[in-house]
C-alpha positions as CSV (number, residue, x, y, z in Angstrom):
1,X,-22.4,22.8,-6.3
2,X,-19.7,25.0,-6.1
3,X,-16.7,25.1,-8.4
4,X,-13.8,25.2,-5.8
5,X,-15.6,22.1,-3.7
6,X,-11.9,20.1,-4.5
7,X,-8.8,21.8,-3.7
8,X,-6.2,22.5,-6.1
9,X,-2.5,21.8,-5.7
10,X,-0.4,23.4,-8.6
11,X,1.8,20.7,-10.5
12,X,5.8,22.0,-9.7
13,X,6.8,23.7,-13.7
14,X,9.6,20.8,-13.8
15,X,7.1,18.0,-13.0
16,X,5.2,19.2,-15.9
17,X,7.9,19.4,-18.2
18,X,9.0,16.2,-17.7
19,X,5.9,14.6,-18.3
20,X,5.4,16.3,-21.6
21,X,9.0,15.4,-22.3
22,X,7.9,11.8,-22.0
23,X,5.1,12.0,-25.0
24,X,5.6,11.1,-28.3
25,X,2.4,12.1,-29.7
26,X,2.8,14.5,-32.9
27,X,3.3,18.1,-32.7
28,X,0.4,18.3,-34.9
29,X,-2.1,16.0,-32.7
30,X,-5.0,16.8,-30.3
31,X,-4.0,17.2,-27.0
32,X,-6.2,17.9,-23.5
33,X,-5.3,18.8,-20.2
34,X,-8.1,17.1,-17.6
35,X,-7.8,20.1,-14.7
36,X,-5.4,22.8,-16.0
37,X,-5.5,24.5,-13.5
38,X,-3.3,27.7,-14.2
39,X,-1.8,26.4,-17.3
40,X,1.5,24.9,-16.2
41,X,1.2,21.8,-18.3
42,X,-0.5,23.8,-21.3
43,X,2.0,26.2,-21.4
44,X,4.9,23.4,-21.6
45,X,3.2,21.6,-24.1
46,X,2.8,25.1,-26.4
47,X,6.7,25.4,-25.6
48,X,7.3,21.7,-26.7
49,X,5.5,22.5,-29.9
50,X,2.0,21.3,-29.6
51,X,0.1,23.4,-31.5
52,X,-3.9,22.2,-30.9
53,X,-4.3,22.0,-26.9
54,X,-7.4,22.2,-24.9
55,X,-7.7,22.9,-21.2
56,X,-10.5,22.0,-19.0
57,X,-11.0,23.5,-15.7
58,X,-13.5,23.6,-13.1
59,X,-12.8,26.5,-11.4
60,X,-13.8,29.8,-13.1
61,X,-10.7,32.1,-11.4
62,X,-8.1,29.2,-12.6
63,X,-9.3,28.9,-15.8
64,X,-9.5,32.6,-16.7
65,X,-5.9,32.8,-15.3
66,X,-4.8,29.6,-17.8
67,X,-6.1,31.7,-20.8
68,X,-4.1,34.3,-20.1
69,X,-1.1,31.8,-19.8
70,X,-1.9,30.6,-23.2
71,X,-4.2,32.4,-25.5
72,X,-3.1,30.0,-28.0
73,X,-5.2,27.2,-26.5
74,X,-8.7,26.6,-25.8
75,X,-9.7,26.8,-22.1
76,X,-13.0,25.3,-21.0
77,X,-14.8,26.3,-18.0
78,X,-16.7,22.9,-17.1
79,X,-16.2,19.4,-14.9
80,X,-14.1,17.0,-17.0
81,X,-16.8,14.3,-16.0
82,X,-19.3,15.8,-17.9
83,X,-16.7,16.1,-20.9
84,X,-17.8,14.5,-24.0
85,X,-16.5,16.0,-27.4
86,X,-17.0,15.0,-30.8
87,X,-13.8,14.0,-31.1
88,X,-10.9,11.8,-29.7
89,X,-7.5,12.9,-28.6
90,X,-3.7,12.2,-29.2
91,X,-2.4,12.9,-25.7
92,X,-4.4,13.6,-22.6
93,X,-2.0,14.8,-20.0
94,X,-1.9,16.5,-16.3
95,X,-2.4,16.4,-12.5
96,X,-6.1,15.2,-12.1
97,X,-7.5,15.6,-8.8
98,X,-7.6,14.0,-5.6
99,X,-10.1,13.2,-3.5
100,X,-11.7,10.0,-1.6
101,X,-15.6,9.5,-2.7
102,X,-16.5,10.4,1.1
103,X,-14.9,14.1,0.6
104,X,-16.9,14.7,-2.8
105,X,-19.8,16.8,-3.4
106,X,-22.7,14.5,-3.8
107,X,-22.9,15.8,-7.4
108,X,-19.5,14.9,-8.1
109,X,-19.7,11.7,-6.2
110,X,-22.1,10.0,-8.4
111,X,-20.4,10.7,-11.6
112,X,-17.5,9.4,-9.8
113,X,-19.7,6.2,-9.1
114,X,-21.0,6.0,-12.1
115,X,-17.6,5.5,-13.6
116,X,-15.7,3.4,-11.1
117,X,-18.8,1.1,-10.5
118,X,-17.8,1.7,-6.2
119,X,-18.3,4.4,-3.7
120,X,-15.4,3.4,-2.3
121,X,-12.8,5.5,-4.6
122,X,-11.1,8.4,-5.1
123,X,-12.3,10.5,-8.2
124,X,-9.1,10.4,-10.1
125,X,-9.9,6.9,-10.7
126,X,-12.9,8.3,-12.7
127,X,-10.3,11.0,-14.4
128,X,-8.4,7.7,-15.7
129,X,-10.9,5.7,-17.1
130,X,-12.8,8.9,-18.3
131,X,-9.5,10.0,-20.2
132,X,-8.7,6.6,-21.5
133,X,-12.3,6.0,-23.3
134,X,-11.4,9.6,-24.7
135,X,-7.6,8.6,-26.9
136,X,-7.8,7.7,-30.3
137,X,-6.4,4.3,-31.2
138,X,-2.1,5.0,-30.1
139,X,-3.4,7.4,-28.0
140,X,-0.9,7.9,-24.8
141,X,-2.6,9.2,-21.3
142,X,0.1,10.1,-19.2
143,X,-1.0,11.3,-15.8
144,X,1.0,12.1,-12.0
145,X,-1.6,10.6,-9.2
146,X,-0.9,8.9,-6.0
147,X,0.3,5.1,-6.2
148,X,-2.6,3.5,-4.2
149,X,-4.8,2.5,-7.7
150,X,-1.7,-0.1,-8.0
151,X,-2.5,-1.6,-5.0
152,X,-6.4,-0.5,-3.9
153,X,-8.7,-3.3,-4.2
154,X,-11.3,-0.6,-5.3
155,X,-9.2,0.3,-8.2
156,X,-9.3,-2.8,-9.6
157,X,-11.9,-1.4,-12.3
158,X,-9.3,1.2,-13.1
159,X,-6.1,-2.0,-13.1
160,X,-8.4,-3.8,-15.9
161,X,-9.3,-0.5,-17.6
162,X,-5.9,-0.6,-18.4
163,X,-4.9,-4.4,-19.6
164,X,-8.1,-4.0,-21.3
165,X,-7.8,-1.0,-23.5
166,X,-3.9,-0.6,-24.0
167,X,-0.5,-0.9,-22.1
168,X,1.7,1.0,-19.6
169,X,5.1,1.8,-21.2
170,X,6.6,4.0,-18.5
171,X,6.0,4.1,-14.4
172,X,8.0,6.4,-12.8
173,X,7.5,5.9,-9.1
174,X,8.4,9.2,-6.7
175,X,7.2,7.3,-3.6
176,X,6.5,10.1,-0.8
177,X,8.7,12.8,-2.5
178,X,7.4,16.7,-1.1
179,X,6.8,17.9,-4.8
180,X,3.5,19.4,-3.8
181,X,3.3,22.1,-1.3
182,X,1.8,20.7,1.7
183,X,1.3,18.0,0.2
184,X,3.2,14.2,0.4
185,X,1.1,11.5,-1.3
186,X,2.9,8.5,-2.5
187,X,3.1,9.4,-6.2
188,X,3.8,7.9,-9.7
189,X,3.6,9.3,-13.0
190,X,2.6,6.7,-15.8
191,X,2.6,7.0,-19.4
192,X,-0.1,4.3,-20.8
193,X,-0.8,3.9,-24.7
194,X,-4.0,2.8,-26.1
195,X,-4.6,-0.2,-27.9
196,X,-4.9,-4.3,-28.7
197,X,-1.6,-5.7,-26.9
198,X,-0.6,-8.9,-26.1
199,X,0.3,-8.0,-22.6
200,X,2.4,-10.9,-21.8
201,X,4.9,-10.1,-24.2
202,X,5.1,-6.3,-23.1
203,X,8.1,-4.8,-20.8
204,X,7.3,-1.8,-18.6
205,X,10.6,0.4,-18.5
206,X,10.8,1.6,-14.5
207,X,12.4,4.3,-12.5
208,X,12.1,4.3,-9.2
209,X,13.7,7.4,-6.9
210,X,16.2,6.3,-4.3
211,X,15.9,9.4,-2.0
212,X,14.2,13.0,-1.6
213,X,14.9,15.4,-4.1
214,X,13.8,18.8,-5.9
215,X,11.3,18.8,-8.6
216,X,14.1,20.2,-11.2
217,X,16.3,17.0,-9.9
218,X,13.4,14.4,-10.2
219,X,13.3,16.4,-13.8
220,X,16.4,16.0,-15.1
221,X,17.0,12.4,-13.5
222,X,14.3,10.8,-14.8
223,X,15.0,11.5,-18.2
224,X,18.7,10.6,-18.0
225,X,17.4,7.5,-16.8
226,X,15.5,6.8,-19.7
227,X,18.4,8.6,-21.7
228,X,20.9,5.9,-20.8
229,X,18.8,3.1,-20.1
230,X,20.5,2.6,-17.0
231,X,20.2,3.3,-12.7
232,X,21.6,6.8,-11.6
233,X,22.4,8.3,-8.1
234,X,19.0,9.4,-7.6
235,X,16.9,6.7,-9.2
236,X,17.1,2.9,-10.1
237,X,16.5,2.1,-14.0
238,X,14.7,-1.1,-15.2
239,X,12.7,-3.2,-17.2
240,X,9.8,-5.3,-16.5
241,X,7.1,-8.0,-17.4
242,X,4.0,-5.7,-17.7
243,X,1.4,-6.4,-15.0
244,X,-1.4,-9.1,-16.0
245,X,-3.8,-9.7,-13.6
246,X,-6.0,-6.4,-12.4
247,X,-7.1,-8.8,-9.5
248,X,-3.4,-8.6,-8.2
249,X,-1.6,-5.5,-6.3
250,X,0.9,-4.4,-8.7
251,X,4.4,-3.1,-7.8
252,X,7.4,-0.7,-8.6
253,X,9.6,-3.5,-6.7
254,X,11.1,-6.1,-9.2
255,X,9.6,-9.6,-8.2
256,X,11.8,-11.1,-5.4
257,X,11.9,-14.0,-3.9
258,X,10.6,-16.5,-6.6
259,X,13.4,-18.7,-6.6
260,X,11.1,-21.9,-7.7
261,X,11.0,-23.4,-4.4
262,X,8.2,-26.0,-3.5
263,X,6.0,-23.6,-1.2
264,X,2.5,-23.0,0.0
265,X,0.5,-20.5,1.3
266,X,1.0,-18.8,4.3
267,X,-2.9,-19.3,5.1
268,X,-2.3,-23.3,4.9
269,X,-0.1,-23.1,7.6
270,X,-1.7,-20.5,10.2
271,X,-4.8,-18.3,10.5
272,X,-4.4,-15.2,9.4
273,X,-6.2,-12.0,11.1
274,X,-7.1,-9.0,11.6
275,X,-7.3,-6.9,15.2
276,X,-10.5,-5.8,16.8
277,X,-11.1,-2.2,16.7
278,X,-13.0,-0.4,19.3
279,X,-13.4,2.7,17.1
280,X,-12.3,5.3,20.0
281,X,-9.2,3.5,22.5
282,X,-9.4,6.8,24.6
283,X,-12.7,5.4,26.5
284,X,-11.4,1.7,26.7
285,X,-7.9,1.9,27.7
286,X,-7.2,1.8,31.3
287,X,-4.1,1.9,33.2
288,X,-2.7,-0.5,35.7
289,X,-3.3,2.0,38.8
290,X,-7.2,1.9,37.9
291,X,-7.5,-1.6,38.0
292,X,-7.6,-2.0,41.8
293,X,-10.8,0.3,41.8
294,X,-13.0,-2.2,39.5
295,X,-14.9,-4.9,41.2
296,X,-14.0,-8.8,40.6
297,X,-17.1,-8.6,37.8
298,X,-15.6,-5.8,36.4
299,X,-11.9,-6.6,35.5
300,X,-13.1,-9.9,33.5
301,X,-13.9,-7.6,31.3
302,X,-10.4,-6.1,31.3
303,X,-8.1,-7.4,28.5
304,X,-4.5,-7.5,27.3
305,X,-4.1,-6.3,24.3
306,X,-0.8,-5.9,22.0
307,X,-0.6,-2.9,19.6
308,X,1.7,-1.8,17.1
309,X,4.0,0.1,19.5
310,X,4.4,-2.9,21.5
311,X,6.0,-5.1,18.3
312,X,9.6,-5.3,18.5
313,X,11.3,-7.5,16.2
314,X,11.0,-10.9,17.1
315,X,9.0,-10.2,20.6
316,X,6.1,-8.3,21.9
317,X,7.4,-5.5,24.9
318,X,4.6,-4.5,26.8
319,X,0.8,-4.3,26.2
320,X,-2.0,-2.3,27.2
321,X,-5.4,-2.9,29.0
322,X,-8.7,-2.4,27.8
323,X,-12.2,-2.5,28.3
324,X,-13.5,-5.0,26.3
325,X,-17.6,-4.5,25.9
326,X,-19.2,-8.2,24.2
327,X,-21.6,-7.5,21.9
328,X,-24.0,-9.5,23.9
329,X,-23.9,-6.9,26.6
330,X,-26.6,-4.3,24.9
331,X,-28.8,-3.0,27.9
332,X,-27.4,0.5,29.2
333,X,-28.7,-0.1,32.6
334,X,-28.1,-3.5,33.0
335,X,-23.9,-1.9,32.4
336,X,-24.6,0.7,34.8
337,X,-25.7,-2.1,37.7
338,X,-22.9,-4.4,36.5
339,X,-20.3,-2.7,36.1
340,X,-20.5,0.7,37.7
341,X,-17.2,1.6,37.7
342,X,-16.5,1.1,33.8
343,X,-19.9,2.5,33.2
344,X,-18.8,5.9,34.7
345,X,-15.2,6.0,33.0
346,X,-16.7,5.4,29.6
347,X,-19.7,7.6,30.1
348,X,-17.2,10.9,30.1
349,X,-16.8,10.1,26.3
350,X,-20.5,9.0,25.5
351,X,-21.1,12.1,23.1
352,X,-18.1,11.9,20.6
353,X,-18.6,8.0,20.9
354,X,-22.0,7.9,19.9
355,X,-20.5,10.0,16.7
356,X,-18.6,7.1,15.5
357,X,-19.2,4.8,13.2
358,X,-21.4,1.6,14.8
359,X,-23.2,-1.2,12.5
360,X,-26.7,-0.5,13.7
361,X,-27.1,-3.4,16.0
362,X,-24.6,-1.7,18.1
363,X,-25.3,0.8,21.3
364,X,-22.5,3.1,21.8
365,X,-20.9,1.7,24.4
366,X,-20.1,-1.1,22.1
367,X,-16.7,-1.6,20.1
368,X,-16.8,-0.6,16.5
369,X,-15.6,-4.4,15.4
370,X,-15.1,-7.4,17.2
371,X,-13.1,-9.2,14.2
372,X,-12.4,-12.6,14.8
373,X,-13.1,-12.3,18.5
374,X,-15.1,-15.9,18.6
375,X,-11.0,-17.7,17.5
376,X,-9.5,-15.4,19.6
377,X,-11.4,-15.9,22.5
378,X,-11.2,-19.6,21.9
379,X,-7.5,-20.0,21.5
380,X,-6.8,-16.8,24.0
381,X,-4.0,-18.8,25.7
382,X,-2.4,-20.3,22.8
383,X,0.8,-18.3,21.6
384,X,0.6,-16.0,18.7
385,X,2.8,-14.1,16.1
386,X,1.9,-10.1,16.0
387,X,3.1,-7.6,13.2
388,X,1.8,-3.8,12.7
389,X,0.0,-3.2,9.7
390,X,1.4,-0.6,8.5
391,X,5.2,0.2,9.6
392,X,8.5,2.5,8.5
393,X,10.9,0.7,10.4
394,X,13.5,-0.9,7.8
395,X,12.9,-4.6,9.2
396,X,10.0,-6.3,9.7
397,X,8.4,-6.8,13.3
398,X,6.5,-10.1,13.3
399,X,6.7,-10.3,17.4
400,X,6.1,-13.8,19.5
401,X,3.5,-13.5,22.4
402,X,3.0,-15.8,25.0
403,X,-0.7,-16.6,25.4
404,X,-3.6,-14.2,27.4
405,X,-3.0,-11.2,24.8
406,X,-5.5,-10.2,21.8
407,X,-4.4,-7.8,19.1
408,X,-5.7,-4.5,18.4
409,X,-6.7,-3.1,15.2
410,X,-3.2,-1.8,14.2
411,X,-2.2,-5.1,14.2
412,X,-2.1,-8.8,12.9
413,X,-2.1,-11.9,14.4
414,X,-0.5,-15.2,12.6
415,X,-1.3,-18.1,14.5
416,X,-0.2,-21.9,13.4
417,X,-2.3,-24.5,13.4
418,X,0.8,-26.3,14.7
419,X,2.1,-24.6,17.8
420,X,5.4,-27.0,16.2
421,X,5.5,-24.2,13.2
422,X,5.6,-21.0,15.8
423,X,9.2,-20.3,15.8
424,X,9.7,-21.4,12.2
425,X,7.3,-18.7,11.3
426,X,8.4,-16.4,13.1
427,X,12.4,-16.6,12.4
428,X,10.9,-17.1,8.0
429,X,8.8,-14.0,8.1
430,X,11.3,-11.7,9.8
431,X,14.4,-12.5,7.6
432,X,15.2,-9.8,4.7
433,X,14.5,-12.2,2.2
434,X,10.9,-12.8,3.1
435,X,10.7,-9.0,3.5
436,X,11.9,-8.4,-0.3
437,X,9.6,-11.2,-1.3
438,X,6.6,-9.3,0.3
439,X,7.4,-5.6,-0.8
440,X,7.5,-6.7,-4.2
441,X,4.0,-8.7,-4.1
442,X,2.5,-5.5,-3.6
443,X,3.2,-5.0,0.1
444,X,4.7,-1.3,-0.4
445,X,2.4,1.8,0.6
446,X,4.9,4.9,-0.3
447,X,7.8,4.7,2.6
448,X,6.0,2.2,4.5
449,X,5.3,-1.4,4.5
450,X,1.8,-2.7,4.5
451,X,0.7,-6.0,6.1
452,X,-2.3,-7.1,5.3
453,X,-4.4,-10.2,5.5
454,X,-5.1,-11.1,2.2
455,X,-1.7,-10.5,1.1
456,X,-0.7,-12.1,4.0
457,X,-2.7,-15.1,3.5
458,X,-1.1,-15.8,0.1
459,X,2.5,-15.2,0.4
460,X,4.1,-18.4,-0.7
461,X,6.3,-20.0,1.8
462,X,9.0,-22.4,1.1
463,X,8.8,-26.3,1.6
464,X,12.2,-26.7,3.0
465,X,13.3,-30.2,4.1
466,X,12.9,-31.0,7.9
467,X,16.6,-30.3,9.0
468,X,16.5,-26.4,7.3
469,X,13.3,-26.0,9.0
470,X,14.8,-27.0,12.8
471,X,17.3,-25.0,12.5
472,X,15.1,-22.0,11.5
473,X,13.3,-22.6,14.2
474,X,16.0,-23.5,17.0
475,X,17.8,-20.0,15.4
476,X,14.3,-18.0,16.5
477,X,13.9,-19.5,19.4
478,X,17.6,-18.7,20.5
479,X,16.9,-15.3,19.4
480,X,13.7,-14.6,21.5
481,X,15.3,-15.9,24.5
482,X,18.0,-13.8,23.9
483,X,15.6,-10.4,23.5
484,X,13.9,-11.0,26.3
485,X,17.4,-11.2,28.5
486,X,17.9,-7.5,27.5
487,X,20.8,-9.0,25.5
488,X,22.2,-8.1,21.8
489,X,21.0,-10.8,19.2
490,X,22.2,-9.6,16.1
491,X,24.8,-12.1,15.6
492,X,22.0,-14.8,15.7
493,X,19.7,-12.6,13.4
494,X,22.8,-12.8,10.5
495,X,22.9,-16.6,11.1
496,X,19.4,-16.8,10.8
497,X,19.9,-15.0,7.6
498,X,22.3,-17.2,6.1
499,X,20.3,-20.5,6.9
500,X,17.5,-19.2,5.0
501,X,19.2,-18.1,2.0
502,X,21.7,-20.9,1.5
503,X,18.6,-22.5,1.2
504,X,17.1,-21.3,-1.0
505,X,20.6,-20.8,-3.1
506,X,21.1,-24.3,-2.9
507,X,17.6,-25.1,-4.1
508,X,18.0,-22.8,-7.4
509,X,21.9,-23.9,-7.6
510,X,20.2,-27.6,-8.0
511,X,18.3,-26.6,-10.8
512,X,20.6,-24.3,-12.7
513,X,23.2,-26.7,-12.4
514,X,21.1,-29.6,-14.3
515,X,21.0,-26.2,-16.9
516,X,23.9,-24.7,-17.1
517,X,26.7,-27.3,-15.6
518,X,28.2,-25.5,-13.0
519,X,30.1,-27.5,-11.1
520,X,30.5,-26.4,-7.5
521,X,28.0,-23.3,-5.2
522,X,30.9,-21.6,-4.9
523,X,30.4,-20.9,-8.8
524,X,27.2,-20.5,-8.9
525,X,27.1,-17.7,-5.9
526,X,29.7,-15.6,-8.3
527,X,27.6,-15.8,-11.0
528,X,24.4,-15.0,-9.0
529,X,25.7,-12.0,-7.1
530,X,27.7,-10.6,-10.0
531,X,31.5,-11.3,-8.7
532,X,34.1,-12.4,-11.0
């Protein structure tokens, strides 16, 4: 195996600096840095006064250069994951490395297995679990990684390694800041302390960046955040119930949108799915002008399908065809006969096709996953709600669809079991407060929004009375008609808006009222939105 097989991205001098600012372990304790690389964070932490520090290091050039950085400190030639001292440590600290299990050295991917129980992972889910068995009782493990263990359903072993062994007391969330060079991941740094806790009477204190800025900046932000206790330009300040269930996607988003409404899932109301994924759209798209070449046979295999491009907020623009190959069709020659003319298109990408991934019952004229296609074929004419899975726009695009259309694998289809909820649904899951709702269930991915089934399938959605619920859906409607007119719909979208959350103000005004005796909205909206 050899020693450079995971690249090394240098941790910005101000980025380390900060994070040792944030330790309170004594001067006097053991301290380790997992991957010291050239001895940024060991030379901040001899600077900070930390007098026993140990460096590990795979690499044998990086490591020779960290001892030169600090002679003061022991620097180890070895892989962390083979690591196992005599002893236990105050403060483990530093920038472990990244890398999916796929892109490991088979070595290095097993201990990574071995640790995370999935070889579906990234290794520095090993370097956190690894690190945390290795503090003493108090112990703090502050690490910068990239934000998906919050949210990964393979990290959940790391999510209970944590409620199970200590507490989070910091999460400083960066989101797709450029402190690395060439380099963007969606990063947090988290300071976690070891020990028995009862977790549901713990806070997490939270800064979350508001905008790009400079490593020195993110520095000297962060801890005036903390300083103060309070938001700043750059970065919002606050303090939160610690996360209690590993089972859940955590988030840096304070919970919105839990305004003790009667509600149910969204998977009572409609099925949730997702696309089907052909695995290589080059060979299957076709365009319109190619369409009068195919024989009757041939273009029943033609569908309409809606991609993520095609979702504009509130209606679907556009759509593509494709060649849609059933899995029942398996005999190469038999396609050839059939369907000459698709046979020969495809055929020009045969080679790199039959490089793909393909379950093994599959020939490689296949597609790679036909999800769902047995309800989608079934209900192929009823209506359906779209939304790309993963988006930047600042709205979400849950897009209405007339029926004859079948989503591709960048996309998600909703569709109610009562065509009667279609426009309700679509109007509910496009306003902002939905959207706030959502990103703060764990529906974040950096800059980006991520729609997904599960989470999808159990966002809560509000019970309101008949009369809220027309005029939700009469408001959609009148806005998709609108769209598709080429016209402006704006105005409608802000009435939408306030239907929805007078609401749901009402609904919490009820309550707090029988509470708190305030006697008209009007009061209550003051006190809620902070105006005198």
């Amino acid at each position: 195996m050899g020693e450079e097989s995971i690249a090394f991205v240098e941790t910005p001098k101000p980025i380390a600096e900060l994070m040792v600012e944030l330790a309170s372990a004594p001067r006097d304790g053991l301290v380790l840095d997992t991957g010291c690389g050239r001895g940024v964070f060991l030379k901040a932490l001899i600077e900070k006064g930390y007098k026993k520090c140990i460096g590990i290091e795979l690499d044998r050039k990086l490591s020779e250069e960290a001892r030169k950085v600090c002679p003061s400190c022991e620097v180890i030639t070895a892989d962390y994951l083979d690591y196992s001292p005599p002893f236990k440590f105050d403060l483990i600290i530093g920038n472990p490395p990244y890398a999916h299990f796929n892109q490991l050295p088979r070595e290095i991917a097993e201990k990574v297995s071995a640790l995370t129980k999935t070889k579906k992972g990234d290794i520095y889910y090993a370097f956190i679990i690894k690190s945390i068995d290795l503090l003493k009782p108090g112990g703090e493990l502050i690490y910068i990684v990239p934000y998906h263990f919050f949210y990964n359903t393979y990290a959940r072993v790391v999510r209970e390694k944590i409620l199970k062994s200590g507490k989070l007391e910091i999460v400083i969330d960066l989101d797709e800041v450029r402190l690395f060079r060439g380099e963007s991941p969606e990063t947090i740094i988290f300071k976690f302390r070891k020990g028995k806790y009862d977790i549901s009477s713990e806070k997490i204190r939270l800064v979350v960046i508001k905008r790009n800025a400079t490593a020195k900046e993110v520095r000297e932000g962060v801890l005036k955040a903390l300083r103060e206790e309070a938001s700043t330009e750059l970065f919002d300040y606050s303090v939160i119930e610690h996360y209690r269930d590993a089972g859940e996607a955590w988030s840096t988003l304070p919970l919105q949108g839990d305004m003790e409404f009667p509600s149910v899932p969204l998977s009572r109301l409609a099925k949730v799915g997702v696309g089907i994924v052909s695995g290589f759209d080059r060979a299957f798209i076709v365009r319109e002008d190619e369409l009068s070449g195919f024989t009757e046979e041939e273009r029943r295999l033609i569908k309409k399908f809606i991609k993520s491009k095609n979702c504009r907020r509130f209606i679907v623009e556009g759509f593509e065809y494709y060649i849609l190959i059933p899995d029942e069709i398996r005999d190469e020659r038999m396609l050839a006969e059939v369907y000459p003319n698709i046979y020969r298109k495809i055929s020009e990408f045969k080679e790199p096709m039959e490089k793909r991934y393909l379950p093994r019952n599959k020939k490689w004229f296949n597609w790679q996953a036909l999800r769902n296609y047995g309800f989608l074929m079934e209900n192929l004419e009823k209506r359906r709600i779209y939304v790309p899975t993963l988006d930047r726009k600042p709205y979400n695009r849950f897009s209405l669809a007339e029926g004859g259309y079948l989503p591709s694998g960048d996309v998600l289809f909703i569709q109610p079991y009562d065509e009667n909820d279609l426009y309700f649904l679509l109007g509910y899951l496009n306003s902002s407060f939905f959207r706030r709702y959502y990103l703060s269930h764990g529906g974040r991915r950096g800059g980006r929004v991520s729609f997904t089934q599960r989470l999808l399938e159990k966002a809560e959605i509000p019970l309101f009375d008949e009369d809220v619920k027309r005029r939700i859906s009469v408001k959609a409607e009148e806005i998709v008609r609108r769209l598709r007119q080429k016209k402006d719909a704006s105005e409608l979208e802000d009435e939408l808006e306030r239907i929805i959350l007078d609401a749901l103000m009402m609904r919490r005004f009820l309550k707090e009222r029988r509470k708190r005796k305030e006697h008209t909205l009007d009061e209550y909206l003051k006190r809620f939105s902070g105006k005198k």
